[in-house]
Predicted model as a PDB file, atoms N, CA, C, CB and O in Angstrom, pLDDT in the B-factor column:
MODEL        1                                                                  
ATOM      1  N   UNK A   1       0.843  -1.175   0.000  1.00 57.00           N  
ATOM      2  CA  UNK A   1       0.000   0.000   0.000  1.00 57.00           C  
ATOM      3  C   UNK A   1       0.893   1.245   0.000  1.00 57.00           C  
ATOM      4  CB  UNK A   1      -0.962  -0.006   1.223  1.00 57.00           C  
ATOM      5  O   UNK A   1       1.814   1.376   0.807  1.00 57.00           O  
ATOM      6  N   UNK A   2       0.621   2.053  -0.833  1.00 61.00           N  
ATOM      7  CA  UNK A   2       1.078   3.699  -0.836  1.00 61.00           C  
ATOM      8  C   UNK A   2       0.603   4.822   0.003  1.00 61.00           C  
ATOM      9  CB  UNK A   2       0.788   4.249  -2.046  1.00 61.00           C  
ATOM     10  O   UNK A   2      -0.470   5.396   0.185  1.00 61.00           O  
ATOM     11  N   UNK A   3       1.330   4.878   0.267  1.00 69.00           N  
ATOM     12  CA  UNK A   3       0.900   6.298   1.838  1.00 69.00           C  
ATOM     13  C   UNK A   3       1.334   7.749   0.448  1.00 69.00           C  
ATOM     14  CB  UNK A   3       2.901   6.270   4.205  1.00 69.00           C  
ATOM     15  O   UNK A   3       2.401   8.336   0.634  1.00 69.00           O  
ATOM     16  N   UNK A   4       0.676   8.078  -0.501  1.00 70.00           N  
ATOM     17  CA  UNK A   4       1.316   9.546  -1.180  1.00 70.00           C  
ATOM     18  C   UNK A   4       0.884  11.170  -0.580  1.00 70.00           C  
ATOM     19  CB  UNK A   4       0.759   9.555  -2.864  1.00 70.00           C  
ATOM     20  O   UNK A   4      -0.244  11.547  -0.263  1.00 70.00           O  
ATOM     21  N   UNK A   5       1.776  11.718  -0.558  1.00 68.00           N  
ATOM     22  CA  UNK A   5       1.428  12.701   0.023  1.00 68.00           C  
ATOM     23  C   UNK A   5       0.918  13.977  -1.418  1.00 68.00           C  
ATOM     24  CB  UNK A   5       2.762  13.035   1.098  1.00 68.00           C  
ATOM     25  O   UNK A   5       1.338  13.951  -2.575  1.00 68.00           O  
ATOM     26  N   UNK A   6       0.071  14.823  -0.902  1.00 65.00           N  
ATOM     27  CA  UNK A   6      -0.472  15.984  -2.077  1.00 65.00           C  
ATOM     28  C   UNK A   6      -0.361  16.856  -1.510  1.00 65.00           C  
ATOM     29  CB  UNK A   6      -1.821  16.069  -2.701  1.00 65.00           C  
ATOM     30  O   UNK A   6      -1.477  17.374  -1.472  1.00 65.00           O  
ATOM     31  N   UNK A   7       0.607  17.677  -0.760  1.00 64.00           N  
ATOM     32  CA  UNK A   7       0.590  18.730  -0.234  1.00 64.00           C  
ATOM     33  C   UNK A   7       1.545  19.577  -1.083  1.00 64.00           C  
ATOM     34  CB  UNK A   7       0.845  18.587   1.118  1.00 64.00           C  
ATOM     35  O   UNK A   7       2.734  19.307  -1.248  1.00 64.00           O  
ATOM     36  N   UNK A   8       0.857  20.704  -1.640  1.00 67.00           N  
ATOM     37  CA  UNK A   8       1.369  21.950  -2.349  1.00 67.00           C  
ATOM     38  C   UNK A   8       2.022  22.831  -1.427  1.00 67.00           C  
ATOM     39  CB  UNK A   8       0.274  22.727  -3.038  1.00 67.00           C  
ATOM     40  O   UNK A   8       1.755  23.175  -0.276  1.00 67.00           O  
ATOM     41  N   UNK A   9       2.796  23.062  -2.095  1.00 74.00           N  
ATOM     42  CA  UNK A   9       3.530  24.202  -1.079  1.00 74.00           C  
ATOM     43  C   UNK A   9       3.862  25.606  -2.467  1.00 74.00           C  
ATOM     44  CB  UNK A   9       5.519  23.301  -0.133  1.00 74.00           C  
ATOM     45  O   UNK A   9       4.631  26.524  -2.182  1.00 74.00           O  
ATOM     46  N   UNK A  10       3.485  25.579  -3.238  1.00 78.00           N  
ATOM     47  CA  UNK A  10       3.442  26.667  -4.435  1.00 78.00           C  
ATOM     48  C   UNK A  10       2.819  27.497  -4.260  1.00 78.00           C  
ATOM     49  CB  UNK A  10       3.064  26.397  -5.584  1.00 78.00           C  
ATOM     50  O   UNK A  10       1.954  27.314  -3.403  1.00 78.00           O  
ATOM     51  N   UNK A  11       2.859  28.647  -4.822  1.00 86.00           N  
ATOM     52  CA  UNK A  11       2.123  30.072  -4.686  1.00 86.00           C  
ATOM     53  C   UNK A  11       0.608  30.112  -5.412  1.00 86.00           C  
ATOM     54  CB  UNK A  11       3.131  31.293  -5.457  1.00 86.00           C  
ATOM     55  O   UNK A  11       0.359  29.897  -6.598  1.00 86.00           O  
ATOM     56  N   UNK A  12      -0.163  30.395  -4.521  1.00 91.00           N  
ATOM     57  CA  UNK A  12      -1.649  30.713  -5.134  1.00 91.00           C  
ATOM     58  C   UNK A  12      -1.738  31.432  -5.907  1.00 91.00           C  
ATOM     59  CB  UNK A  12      -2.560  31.141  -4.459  1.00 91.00           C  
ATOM     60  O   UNK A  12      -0.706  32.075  -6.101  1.00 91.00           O  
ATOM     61  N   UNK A  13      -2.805  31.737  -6.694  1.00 92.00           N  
ATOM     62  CA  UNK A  13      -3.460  32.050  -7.623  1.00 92.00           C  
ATOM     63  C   UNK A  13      -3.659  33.755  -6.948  1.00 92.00           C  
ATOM     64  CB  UNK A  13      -4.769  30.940  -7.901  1.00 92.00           C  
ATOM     65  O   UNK A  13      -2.983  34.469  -7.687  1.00 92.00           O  
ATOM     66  N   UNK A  14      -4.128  34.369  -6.170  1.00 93.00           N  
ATOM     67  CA  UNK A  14      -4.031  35.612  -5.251  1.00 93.00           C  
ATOM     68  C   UNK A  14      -2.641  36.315  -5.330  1.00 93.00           C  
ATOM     69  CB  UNK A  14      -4.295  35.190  -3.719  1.00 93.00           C  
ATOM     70  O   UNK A  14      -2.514  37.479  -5.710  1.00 93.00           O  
ATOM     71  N   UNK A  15      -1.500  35.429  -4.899  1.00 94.00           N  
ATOM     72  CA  UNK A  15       0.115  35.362  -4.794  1.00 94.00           C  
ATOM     73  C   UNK A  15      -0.157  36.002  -6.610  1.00 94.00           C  
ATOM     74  CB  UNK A  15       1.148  33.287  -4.344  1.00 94.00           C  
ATOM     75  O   UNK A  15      -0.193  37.134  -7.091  1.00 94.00           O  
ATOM     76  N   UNK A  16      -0.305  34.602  -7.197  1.00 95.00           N  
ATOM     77  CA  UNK A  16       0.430  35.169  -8.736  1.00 95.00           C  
ATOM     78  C   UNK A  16      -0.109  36.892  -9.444  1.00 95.00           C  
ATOM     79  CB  UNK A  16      -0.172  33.773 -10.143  1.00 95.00           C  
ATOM     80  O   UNK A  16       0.776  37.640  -9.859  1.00 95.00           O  
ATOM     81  N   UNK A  17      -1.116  37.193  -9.480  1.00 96.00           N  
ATOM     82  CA  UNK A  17      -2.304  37.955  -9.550  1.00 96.00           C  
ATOM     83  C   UNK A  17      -1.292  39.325  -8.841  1.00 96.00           C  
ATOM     84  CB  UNK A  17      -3.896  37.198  -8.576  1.00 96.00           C  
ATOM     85  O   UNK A  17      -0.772  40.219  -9.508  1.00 96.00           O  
ATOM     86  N   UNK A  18      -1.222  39.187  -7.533  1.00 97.00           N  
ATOM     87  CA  UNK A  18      -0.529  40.421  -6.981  1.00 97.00           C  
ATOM     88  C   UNK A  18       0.736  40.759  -7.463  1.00 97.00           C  
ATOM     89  CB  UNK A  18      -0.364  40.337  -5.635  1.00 97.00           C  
ATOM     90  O   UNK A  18       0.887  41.972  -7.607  1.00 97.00           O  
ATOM     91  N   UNK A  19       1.847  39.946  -7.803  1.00 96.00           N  
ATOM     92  CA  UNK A  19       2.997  40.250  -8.625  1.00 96.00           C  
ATOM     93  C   UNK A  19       3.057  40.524 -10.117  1.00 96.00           C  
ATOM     94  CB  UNK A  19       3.751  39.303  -8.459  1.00 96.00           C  
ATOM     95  O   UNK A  19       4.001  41.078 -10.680  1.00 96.00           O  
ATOM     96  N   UNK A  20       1.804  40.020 -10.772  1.00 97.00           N  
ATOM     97  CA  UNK A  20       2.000  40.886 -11.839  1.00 97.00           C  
ATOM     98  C   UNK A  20       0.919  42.173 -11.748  1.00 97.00           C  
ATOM     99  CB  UNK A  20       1.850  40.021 -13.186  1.00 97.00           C  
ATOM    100  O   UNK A  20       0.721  42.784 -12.798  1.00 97.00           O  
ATOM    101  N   UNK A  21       0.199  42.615 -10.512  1.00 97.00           N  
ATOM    102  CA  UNK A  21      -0.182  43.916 -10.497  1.00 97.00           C  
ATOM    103  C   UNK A  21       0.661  44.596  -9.731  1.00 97.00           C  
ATOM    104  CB  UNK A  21      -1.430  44.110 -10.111  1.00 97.00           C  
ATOM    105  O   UNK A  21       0.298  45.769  -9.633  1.00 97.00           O  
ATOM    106  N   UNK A  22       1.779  44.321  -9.059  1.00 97.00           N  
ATOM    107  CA  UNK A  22       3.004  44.949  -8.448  1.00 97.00           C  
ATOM    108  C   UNK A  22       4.065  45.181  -9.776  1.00 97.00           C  
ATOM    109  CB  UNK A  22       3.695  43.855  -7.160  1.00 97.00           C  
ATOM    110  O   UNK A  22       4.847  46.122  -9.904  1.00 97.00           O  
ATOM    111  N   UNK A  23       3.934  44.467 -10.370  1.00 97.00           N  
ATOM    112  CA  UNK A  23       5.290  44.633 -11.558  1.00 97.00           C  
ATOM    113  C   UNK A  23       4.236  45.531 -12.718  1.00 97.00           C  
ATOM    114  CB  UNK A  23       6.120  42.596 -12.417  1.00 97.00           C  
ATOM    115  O   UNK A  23       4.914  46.517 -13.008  1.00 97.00           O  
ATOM    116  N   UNK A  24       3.261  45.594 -13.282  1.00 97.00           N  
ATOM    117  CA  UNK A  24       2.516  46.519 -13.998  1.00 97.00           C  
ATOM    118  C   UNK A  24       2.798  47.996 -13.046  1.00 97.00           C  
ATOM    119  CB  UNK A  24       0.810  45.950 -14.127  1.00 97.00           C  
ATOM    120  O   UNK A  24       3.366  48.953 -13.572  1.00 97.00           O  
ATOM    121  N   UNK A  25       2.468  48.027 -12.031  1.00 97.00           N  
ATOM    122  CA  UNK A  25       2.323  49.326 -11.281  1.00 97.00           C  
ATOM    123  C   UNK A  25       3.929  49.920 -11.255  1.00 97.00           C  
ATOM    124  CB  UNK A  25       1.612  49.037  -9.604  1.00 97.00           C  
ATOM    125  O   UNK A  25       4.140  51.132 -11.217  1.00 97.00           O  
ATOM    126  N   UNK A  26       4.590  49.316 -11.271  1.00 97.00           N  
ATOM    127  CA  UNK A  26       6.405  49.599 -10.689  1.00 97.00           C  
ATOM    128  C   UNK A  26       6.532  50.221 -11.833  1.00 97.00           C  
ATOM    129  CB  UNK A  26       7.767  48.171 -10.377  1.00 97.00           C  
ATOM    130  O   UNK A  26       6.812  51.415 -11.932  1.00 97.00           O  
ATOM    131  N   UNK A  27       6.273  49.211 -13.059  1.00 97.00           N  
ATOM    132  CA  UNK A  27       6.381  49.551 -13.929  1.00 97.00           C  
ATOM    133  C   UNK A  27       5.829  50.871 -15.085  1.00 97.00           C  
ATOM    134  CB  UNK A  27       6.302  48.677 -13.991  1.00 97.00           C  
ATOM    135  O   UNK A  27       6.215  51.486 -16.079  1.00 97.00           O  
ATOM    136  N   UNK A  28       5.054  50.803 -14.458  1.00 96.00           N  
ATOM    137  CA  UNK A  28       3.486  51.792 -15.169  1.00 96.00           C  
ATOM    138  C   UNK A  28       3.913  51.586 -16.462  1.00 96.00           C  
ATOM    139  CB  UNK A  28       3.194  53.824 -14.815  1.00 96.00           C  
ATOM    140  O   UNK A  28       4.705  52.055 -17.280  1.00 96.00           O  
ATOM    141  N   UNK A  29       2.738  50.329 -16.288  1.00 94.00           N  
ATOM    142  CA  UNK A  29       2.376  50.255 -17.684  1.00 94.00           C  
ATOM    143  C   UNK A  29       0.842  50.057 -17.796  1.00 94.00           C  
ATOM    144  CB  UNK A  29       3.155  49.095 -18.391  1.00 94.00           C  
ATOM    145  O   UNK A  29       0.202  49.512 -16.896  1.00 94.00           O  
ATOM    146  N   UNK A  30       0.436  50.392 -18.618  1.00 94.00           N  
ATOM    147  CA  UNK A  30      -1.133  50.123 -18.885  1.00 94.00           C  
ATOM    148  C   UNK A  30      -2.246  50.890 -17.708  1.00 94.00           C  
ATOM    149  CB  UNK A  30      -1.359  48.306 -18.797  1.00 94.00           C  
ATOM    150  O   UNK A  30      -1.713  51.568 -16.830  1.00 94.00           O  
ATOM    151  N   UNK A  31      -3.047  50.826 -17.713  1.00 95.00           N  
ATOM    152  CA  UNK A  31      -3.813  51.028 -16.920  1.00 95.00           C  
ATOM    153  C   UNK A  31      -4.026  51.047 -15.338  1.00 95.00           C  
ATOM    154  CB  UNK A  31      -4.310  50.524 -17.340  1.00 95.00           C  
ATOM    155  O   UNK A  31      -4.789  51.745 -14.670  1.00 95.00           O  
ATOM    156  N   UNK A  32      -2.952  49.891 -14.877  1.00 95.00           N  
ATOM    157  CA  UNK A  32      -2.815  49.415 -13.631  1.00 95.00           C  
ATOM    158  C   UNK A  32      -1.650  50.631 -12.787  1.00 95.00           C  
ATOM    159  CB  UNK A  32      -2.250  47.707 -13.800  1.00 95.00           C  
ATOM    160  O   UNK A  32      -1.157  50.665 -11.660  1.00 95.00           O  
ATOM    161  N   UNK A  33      -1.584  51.280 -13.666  1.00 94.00           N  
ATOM    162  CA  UNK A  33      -0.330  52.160 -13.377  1.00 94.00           C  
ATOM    163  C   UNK A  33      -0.907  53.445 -12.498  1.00 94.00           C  
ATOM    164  CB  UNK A  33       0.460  52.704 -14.923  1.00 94.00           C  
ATOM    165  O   UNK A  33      -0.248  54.137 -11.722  1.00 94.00           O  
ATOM    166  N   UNK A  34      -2.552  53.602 -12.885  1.00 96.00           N  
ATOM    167  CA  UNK A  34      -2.976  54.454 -12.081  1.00 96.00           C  
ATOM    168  C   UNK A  34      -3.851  54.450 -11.392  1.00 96.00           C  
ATOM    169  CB  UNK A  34      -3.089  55.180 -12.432  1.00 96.00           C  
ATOM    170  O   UNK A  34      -4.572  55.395 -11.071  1.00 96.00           O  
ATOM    171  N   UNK A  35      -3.917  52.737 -10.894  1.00 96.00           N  
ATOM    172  CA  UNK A  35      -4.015  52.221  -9.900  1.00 96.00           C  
ATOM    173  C   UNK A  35      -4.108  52.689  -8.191  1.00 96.00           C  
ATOM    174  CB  UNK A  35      -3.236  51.632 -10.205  1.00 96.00           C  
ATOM    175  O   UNK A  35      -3.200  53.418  -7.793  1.00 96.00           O  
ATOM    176  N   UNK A  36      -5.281  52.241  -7.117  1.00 96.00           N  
ATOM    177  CA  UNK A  36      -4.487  52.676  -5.931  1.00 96.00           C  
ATOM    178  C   UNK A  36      -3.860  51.758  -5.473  1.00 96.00           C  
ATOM    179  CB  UNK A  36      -5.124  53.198  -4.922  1.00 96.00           C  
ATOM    180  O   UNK A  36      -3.965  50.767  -6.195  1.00 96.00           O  
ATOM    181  N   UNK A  37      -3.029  51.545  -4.299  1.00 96.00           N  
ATOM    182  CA  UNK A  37      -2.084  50.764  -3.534  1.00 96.00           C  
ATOM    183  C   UNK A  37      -3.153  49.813  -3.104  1.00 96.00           C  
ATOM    184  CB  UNK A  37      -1.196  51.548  -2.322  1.00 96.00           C  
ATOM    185  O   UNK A  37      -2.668  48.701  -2.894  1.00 96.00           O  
ATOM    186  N   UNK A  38      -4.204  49.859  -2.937  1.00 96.00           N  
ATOM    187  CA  UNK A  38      -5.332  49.176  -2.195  1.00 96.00           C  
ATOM    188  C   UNK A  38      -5.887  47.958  -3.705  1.00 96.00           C  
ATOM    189  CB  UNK A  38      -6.800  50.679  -1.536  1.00 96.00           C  
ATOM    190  O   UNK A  38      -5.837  46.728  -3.668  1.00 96.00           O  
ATOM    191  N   UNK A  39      -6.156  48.439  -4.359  1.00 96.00           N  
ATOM    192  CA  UNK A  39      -6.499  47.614  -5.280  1.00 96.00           C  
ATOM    193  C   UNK A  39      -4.872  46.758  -6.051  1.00 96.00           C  
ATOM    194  CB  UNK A  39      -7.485  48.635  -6.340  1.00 96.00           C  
ATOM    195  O   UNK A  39      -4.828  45.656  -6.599  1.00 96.00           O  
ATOM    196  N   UNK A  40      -3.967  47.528  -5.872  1.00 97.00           N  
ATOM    197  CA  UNK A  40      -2.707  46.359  -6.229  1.00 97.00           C  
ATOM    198  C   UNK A  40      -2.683  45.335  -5.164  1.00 97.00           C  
ATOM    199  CB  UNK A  40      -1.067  47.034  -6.272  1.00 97.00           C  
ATOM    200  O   UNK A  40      -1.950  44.430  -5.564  1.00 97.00           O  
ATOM    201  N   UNK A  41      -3.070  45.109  -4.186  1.00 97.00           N  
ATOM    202  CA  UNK A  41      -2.882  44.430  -3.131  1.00 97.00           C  
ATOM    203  C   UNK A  41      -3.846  43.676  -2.535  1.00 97.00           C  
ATOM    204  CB  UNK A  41      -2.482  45.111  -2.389  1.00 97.00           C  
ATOM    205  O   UNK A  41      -3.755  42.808  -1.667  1.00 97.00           O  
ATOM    206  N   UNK A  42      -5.402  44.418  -3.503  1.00 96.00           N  
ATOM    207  CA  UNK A  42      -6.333  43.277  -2.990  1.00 96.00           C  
ATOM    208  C   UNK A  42      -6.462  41.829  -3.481  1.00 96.00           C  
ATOM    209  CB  UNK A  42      -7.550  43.716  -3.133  1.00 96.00           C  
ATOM    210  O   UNK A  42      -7.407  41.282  -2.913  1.00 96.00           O  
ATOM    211  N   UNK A  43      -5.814  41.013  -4.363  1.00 96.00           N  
ATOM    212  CA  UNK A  43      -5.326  39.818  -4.273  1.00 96.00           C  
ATOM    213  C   UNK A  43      -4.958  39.212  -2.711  1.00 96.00           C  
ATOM    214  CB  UNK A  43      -4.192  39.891  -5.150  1.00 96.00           C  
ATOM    215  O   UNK A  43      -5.316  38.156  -2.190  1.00 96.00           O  
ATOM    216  N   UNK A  44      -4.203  40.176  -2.247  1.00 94.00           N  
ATOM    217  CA  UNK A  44      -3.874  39.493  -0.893  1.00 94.00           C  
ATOM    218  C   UNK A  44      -4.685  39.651   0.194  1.00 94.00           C  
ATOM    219  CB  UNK A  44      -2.690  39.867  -0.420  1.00 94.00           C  
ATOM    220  O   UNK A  44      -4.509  38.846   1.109  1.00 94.00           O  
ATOM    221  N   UNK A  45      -5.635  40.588   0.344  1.00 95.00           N  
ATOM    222  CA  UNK A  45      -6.430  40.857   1.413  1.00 95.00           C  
ATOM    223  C   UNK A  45      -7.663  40.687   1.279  1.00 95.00           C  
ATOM    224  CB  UNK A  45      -6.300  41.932   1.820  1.00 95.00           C  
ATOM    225  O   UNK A  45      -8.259  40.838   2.345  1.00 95.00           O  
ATOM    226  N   UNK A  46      -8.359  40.414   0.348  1.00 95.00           N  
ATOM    227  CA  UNK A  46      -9.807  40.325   0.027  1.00 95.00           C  
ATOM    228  C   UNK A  46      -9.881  38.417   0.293  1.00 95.00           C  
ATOM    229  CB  UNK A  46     -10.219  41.068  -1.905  1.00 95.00           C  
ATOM    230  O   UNK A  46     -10.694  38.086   1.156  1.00 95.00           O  
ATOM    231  N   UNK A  47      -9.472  37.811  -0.065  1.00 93.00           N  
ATOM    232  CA  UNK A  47      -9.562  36.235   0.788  1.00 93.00           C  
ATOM    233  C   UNK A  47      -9.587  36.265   2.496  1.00 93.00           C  
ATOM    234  CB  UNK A  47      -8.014  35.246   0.374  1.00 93.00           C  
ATOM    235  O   UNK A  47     -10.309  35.667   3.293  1.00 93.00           O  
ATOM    236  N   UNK A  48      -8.673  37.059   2.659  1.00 94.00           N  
ATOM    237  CA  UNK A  48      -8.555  36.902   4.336  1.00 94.00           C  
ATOM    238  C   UNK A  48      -9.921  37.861   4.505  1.00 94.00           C  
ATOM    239  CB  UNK A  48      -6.795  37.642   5.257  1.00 94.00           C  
ATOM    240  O   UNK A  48     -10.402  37.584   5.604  1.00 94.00           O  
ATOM    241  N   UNK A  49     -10.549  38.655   3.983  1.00 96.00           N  
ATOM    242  CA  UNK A  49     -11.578  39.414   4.659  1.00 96.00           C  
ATOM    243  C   UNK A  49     -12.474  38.610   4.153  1.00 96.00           C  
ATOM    244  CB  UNK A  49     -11.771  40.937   4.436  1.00 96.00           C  
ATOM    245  O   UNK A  49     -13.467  38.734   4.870  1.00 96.00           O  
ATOM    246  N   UNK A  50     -12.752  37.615   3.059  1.00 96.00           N  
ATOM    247  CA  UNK A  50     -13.880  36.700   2.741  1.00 96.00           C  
ATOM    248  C   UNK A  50     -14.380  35.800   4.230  1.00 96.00           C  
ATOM    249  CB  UNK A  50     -13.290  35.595   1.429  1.00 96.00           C  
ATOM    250  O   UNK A  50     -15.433  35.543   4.813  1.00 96.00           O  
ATOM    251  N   UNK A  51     -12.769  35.503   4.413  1.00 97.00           N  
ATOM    252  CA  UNK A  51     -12.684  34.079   5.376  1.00 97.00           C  
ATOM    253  C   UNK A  51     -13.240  35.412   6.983  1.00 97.00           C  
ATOM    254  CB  UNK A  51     -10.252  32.942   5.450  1.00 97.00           C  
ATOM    255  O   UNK A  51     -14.445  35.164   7.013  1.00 97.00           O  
ATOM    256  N   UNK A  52     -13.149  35.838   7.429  1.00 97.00           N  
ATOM    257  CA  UNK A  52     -13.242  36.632   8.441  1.00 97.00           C  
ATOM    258  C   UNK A  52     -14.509  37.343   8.369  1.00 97.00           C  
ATOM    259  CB  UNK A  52     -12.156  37.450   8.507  1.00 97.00           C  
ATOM    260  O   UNK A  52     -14.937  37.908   9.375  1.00 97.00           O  
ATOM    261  N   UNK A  53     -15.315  37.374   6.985  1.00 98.00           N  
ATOM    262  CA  UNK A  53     -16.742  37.857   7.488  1.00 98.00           C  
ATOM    263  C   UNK A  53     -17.976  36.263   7.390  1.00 98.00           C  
ATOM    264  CB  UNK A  53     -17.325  39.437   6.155  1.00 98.00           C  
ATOM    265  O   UNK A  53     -19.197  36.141   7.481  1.00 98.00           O  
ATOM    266  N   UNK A  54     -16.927  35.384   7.184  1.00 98.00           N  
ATOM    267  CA  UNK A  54     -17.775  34.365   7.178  1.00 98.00           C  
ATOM    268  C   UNK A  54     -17.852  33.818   8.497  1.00 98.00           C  
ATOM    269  CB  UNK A  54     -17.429  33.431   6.237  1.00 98.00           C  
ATOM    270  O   UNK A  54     -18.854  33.387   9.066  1.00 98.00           O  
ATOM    271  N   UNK A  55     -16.569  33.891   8.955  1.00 98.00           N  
ATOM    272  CA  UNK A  55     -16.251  33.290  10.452  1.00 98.00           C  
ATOM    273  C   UNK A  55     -17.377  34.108  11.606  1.00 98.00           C  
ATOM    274  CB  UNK A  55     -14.343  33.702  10.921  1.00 98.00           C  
ATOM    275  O   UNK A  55     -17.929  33.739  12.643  1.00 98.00           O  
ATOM    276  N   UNK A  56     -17.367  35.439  10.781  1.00 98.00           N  
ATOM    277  CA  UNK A  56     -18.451  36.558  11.854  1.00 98.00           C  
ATOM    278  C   UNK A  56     -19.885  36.054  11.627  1.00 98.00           C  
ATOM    279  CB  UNK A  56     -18.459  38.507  11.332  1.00 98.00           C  
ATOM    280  O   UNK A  56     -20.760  35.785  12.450  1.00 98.00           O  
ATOM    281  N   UNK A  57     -19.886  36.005  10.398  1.00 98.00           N  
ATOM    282  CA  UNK A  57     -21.535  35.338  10.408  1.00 98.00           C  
ATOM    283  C   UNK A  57     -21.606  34.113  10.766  1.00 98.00           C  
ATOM    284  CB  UNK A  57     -22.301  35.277   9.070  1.00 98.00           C  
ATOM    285  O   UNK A  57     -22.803  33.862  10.908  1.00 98.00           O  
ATOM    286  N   UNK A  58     -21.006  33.243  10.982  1.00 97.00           N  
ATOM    287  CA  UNK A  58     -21.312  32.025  11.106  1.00 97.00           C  
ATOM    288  C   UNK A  58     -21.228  32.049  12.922  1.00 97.00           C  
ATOM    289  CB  UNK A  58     -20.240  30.989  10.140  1.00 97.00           C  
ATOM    290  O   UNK A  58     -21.857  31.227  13.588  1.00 97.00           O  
ATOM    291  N   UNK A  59     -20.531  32.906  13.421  1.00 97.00           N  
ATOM    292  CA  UNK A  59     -20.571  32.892  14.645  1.00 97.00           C  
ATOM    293  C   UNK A  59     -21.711  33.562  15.251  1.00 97.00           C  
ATOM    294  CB  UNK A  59     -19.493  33.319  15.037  1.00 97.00           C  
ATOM    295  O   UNK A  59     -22.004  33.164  16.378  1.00 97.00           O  
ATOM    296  N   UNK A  60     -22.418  34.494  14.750  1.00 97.00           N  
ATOM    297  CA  UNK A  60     -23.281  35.241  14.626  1.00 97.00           C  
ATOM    298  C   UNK A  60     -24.377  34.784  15.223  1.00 97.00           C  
ATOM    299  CB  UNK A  60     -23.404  35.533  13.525  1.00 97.00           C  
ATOM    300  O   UNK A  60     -24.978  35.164  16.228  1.00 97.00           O  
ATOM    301  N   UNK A  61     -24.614  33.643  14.233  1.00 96.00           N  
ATOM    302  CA  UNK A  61     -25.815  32.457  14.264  1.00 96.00           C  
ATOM    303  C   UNK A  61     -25.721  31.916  14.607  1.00 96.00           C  
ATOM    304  CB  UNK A  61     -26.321  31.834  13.652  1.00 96.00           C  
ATOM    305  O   UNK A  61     -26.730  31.212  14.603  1.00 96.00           O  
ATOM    306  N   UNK A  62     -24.485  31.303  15.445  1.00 95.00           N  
ATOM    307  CA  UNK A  62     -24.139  30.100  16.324  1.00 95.00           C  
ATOM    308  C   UNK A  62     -24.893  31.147  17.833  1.00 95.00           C  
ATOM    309  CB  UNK A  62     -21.943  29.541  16.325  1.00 95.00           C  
ATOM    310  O   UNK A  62     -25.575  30.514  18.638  1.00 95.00           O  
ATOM    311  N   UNK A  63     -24.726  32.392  18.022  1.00 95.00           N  
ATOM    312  CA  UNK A  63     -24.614  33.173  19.167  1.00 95.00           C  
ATOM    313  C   UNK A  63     -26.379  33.492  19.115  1.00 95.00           C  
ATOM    314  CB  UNK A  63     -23.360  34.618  19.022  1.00 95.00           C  
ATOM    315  O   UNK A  63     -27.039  33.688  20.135  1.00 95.00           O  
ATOM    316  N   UNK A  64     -26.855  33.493  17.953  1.00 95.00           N  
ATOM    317  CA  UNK A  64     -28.408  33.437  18.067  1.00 95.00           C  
ATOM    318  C   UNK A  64     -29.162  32.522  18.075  1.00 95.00           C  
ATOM    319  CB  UNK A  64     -28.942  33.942  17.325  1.00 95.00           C  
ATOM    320  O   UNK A  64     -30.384  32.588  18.208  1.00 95.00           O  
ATOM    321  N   UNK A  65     -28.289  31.263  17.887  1.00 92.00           N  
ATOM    322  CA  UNK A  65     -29.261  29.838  18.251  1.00 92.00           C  
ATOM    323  C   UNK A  65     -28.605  29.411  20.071  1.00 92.00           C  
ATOM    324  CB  UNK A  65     -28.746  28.089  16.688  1.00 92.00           C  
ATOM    325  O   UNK A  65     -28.979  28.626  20.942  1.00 92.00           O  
ATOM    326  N   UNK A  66     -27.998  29.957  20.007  1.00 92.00           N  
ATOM    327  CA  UNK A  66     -28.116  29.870  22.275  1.00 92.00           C  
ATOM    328  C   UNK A  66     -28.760  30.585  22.430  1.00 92.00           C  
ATOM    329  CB  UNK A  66     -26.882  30.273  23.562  1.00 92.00           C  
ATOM    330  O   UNK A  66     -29.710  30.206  23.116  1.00 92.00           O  
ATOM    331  N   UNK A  67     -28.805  31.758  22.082  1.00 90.00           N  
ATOM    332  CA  UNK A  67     -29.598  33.209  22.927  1.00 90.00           C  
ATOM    333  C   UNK A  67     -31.067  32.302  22.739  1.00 90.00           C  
ATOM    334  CB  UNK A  67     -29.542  35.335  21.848  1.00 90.00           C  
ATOM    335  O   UNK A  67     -31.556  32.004  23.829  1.00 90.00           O  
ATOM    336  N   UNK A  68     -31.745  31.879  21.694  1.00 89.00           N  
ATOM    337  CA  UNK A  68     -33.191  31.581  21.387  1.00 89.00           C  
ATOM    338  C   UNK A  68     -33.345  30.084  22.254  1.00 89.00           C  
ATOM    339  CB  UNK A  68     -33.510  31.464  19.508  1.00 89.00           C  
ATOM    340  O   UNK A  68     -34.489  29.853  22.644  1.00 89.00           O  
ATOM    341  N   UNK A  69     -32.582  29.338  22.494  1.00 84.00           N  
ATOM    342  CA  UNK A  69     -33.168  28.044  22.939  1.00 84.00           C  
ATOM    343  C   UNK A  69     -32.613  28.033  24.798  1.00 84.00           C  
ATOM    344  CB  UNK A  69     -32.401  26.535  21.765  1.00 84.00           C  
ATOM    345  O   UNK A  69     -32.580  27.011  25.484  1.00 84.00           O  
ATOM    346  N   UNK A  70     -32.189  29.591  25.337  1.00 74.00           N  
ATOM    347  CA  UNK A  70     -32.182  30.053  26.423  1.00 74.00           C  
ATOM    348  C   UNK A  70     -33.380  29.653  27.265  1.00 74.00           C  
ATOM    349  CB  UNK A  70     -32.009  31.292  26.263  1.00 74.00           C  
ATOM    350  O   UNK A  70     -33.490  30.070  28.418  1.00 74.00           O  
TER     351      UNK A  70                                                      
ENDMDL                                                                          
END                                                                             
């Protein structure tokens, strides 16, 4: 029997996305050039705020099904 392992350790899709809107912007080229700092970078921060308003709602409703069966 084979025990294989699948663990990636490569750069996401977010990762790739932000370096070529960091290298467009450095660069100014195209459109991305007049860009804000906030949108070159939301590749990296808009997942972590996905995962963090889900965690809020989901806790949300975890915190309104005790309060109701109080």
């Amino acid at each position: 029997m084979s025990k294989e392992k699948n663990a990636s350790n490569g750069i996401g899709l977010g990762t790739v996305l932000f370096l070529i809107f960091l290298t467009l912007k450095l660069a100014e080229i195209g459109p991305v050039q007049y860009w804000s700092w906030w949108a070159v970078t939301a590749p990296l921060w808009i997942p972590l705020l996905l995962v963090v308003g889900i965690l809020a709602i989901a806790g949300f409703i975890v915190w309104i099904g005790h309060t109701l069966n109080k």
